[in-house]
C-alpha positions as CSV (number, residue, x, y, z in Angstrom):
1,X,10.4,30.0,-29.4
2,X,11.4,32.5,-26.6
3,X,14.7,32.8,-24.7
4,X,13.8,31.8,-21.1
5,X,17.4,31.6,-20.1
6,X,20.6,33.7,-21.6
7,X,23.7,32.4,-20.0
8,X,26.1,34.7,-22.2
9,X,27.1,38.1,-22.6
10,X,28.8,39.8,-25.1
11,X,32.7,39.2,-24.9
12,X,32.2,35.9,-22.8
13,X,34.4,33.0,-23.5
14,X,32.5,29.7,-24.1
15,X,33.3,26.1,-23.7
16,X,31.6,23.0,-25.6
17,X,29.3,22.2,-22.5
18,X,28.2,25.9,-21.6
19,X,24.8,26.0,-22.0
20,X,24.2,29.5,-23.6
21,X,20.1,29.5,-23.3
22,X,17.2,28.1,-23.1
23,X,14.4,28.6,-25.8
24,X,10.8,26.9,-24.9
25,X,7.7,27.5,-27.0
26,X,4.4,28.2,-24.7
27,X,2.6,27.4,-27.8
28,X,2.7,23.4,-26.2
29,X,3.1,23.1,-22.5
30,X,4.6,19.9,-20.5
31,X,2.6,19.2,-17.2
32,X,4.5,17.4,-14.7
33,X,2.0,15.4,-12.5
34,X,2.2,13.2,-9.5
35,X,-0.4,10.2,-8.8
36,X,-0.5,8.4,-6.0
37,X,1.1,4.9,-6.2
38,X,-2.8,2.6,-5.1
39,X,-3.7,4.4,-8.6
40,X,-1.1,3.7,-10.9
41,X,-2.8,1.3,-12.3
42,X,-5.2,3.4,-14.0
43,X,-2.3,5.4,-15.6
44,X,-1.7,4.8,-19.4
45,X,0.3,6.6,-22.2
46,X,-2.4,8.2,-24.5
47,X,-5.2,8.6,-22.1
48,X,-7.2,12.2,-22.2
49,X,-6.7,14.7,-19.8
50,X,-7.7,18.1,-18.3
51,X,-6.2,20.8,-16.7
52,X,-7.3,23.9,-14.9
53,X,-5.5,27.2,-13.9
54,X,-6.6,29.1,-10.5
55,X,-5.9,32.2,-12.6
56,X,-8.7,31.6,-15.0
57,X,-11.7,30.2,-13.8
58,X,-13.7,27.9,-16.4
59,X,-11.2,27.4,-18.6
60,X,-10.3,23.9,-19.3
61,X,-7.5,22.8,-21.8
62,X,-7.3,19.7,-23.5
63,X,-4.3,17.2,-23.3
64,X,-3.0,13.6,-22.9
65,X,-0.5,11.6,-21.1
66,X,2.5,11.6,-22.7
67,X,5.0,9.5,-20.7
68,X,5.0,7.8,-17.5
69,X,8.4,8.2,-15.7
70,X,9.4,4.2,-14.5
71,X,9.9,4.7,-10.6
72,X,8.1,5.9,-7.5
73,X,9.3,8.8,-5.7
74,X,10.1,7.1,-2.4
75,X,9.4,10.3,-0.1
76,X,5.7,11.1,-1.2
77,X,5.0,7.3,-2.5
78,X,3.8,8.2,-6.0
79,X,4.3,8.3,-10.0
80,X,5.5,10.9,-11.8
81,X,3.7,11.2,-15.5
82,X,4.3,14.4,-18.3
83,X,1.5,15.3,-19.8
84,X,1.0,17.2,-23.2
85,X,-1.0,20.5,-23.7
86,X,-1.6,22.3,-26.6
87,X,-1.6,26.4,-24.9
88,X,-3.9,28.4,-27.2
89,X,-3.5,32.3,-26.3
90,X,-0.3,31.3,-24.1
91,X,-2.2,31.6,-21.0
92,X,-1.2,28.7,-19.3
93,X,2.5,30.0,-17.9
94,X,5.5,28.2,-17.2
95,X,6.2,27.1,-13.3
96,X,2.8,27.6,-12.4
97,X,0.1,24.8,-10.4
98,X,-2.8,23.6,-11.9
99,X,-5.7,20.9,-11.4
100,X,-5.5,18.0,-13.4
101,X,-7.8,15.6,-14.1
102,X,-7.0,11.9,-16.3
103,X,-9.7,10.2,-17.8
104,X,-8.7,6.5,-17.1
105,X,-10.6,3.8,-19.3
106,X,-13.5,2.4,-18.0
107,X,-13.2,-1.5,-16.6
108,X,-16.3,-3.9,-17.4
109,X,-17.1,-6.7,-14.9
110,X,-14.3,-5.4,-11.9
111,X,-15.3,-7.1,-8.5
112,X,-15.1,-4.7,-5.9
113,X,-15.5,-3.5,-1.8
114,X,-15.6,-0.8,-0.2
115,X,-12.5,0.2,1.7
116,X,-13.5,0.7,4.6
117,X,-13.9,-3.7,4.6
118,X,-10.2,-4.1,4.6
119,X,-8.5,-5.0,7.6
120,X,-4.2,-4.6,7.1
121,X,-3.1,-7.2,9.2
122,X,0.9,-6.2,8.0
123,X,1.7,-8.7,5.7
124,X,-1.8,-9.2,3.5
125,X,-5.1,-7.5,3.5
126,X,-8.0,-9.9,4.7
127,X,-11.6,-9.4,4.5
128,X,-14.3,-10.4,7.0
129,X,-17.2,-12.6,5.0
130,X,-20.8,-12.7,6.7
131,X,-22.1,-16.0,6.5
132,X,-25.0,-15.8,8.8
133,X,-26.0,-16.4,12.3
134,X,-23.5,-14.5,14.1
135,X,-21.0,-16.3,12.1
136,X,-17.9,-15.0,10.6
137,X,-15.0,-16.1,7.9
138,X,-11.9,-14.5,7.2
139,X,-10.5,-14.0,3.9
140,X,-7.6,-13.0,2.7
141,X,-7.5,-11.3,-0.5
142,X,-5.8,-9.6,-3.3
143,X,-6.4,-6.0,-3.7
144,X,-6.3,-4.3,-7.0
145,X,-6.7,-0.2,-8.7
146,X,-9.0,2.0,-5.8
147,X,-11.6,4.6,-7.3
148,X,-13.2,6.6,-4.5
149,X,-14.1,4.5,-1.9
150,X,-14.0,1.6,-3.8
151,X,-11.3,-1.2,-3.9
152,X,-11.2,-3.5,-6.6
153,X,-10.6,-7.4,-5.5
154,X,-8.8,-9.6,-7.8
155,X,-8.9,-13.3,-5.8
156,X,-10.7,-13.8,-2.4
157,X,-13.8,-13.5,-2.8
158,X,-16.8,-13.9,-4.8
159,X,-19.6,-11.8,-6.1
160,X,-22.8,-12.1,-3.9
161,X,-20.9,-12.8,-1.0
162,X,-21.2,-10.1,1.7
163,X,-18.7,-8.4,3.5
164,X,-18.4,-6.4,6.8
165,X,-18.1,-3.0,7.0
166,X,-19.2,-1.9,10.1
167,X,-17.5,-3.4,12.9
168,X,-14.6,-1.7,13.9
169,X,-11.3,-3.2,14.9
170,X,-9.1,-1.3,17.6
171,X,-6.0,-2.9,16.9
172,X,-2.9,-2.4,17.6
173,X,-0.4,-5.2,16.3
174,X,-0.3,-7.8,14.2
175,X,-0.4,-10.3,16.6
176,X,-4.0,-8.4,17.7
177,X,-5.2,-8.5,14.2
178,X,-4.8,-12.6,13.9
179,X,-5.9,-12.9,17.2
180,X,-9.4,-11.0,16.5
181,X,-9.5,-13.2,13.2
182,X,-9.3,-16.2,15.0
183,X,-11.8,-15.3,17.5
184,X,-14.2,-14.2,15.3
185,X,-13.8,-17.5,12.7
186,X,-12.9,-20.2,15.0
187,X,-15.5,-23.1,13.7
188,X,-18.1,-24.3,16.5
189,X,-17.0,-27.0,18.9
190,X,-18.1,-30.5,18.5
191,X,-20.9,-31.4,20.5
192,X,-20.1,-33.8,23.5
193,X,-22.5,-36.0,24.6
194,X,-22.0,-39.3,27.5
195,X,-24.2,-41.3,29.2
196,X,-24.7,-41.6,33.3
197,X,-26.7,-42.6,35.8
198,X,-28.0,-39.5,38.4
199,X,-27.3,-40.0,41.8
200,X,-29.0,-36.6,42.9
201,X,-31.5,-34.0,41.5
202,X,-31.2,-30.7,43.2
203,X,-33.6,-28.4,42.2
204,X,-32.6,-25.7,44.7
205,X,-29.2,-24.8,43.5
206,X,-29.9,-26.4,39.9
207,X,-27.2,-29.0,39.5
208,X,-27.0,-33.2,39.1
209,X,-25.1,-35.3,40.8
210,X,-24.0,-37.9,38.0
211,X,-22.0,-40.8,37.6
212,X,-20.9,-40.9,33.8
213,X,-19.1,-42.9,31.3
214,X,-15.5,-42.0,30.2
215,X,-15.6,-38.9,28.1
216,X,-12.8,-39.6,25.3
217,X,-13.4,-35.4,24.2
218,X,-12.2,-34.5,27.5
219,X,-10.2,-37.2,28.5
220,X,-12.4,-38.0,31.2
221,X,-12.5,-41.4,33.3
222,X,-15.6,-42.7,34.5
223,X,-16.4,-40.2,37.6
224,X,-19.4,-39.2,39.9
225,X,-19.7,-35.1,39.5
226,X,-21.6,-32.6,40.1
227,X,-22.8,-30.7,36.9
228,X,-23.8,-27.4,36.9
229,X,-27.1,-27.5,34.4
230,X,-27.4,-24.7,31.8
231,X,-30.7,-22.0,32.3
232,X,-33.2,-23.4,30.3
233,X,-33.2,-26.9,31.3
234,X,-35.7,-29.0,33.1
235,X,-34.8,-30.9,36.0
236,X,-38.7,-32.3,36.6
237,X,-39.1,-35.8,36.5
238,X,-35.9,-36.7,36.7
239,X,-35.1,-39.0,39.6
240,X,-32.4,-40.6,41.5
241,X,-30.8,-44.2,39.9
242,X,-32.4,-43.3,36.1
243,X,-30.3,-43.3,33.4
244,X,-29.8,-40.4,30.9
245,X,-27.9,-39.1,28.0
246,X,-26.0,-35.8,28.7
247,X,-24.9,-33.1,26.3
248,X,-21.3,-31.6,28.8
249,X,-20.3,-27.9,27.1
250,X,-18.0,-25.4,28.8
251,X,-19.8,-22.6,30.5
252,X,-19.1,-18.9,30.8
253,X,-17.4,-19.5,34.3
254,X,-15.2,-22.0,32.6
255,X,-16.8,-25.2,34.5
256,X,-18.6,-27.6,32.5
257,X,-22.3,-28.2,32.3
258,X,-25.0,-29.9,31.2
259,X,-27.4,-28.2,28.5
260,X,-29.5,-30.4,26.9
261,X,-30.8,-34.2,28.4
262,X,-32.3,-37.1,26.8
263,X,-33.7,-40.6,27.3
264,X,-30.6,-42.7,27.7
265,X,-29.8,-44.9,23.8
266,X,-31.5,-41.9,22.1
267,X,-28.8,-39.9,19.1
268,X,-28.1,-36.8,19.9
């Protein structure tokens, strides 16, 4: 090998645990690399790798890892692994950088998002599944290795199902996060429906004077209202003292209304 390192000089006195030099052989270089802790999972002792040198451009050795040190640095968040070269020509020197590249074996049949789908909530990573009609569910999941853009799911979800990517959430707690979730999956209200007799039809301002039968959904004794009735609806042909079933739902304003009318005995 050759003496990197000469620690002594001629008429030195030495102890047991003086180190007098260091000898390294360029012949075989160590390449100290760092990978970020999402894609340690790819990392495996015995797996080919590459490296380049800025110094010669096109040049490409050929290596493998070696060993994989046991713990993550817990500044920069990633795994230290020593990979083996053989140095042909002694061109790649010691102490310099270089580009490395591992060639991680390829896994059949891996479910996978992008990342861009994953919403951190803090403690868990949850999805947002499509199910149609405006309709939302929220999933949480189990993330795996990343590759690219790509996350690899390991429970959570299914293959087919689809998954949101473009909404955006602007977010800034926890709290927000399950808050949105909720919103966005909270399962359709029941539908209410009671029966009543109408007292008055006003065309004009669009509302129905009713007296109704208790409403056990809202806790409502039998009462003569007014009811706001929902765009859409036809008031024609209704008239005073006729009795009708009414569907009741809570409007944008937060009064309730009516939205839909039937023949009074009719199912809704």
């Amino acid at each position: 090998g050759i003496v990197s390192a000469l620690n002594i000089r001629e008429g030195m006195y030495v102890m047991p645990q003086t180190e007098l030099m260091t000898l390294a052989d360029p012949s075989t270089v160590w390449i100290q690399v760092e990978v970020f802790e999402q894609q340690a999972g790819w990392l495996a002792v015995g797996q080919k790798a590459e490296v380049r040198a800025p110094h010669t451009p096109g040049a490409v050795w050929a290596g493998a890892v070696e060993y994989i040190y046991p713990d993550v640095d817990p500044k920069t968040r990633t795994v230290r692994a020593r990979l083996r070269f053989p140095n042909p020509g002694e061109r790649l020197k010691f102490n310099m950088f270089a580009d490395v590249t591992i060639h991680a074996e390829p896994r059949a049949d891996v479910l996978h998002i992008p990342r861009e789908a994953l919403i951190p909530t803090g403690t868990e990573q949850r999805v947002m599944i499509a199910l149609g009609e405006g309709r939302f569910d929220a999933r949480s999941v189990e993330t795996g290795i990343e590759s690219g853009d790509r996350v690899e799911i390991r429970s959570g979800l299914k293959e087919g199902e689809q998954v949101v990517t473009s909404a955006q959430f602007l977010l800034d707690s926890e709290s927000s996060v399950r808050a949105s979730l909720k919103r966005l999956t909270a399962p359709p209200k029941p539908e209410i429906w009671t029966e009543g007799v109408i007292n008055a039809v006003e065309l004009d301002t669009h509302i129905l004077n009713v007296t109704h039968e208790p409403i056990p959904e809202l806790k409502w004794p039998t009462m003569t209202m007014d009811f706001p009735v929902a765009k859409g609806v036809k008031l024609d042909g209704l008239k005073p003292e006729s009795r009708r079933r009414l569907r009741i739902s809570e409007g944008e304003d937060g009064r309730y209304q009516v939205d839909a009318i039937q023949a009074a005995g009719t199912q809704p």
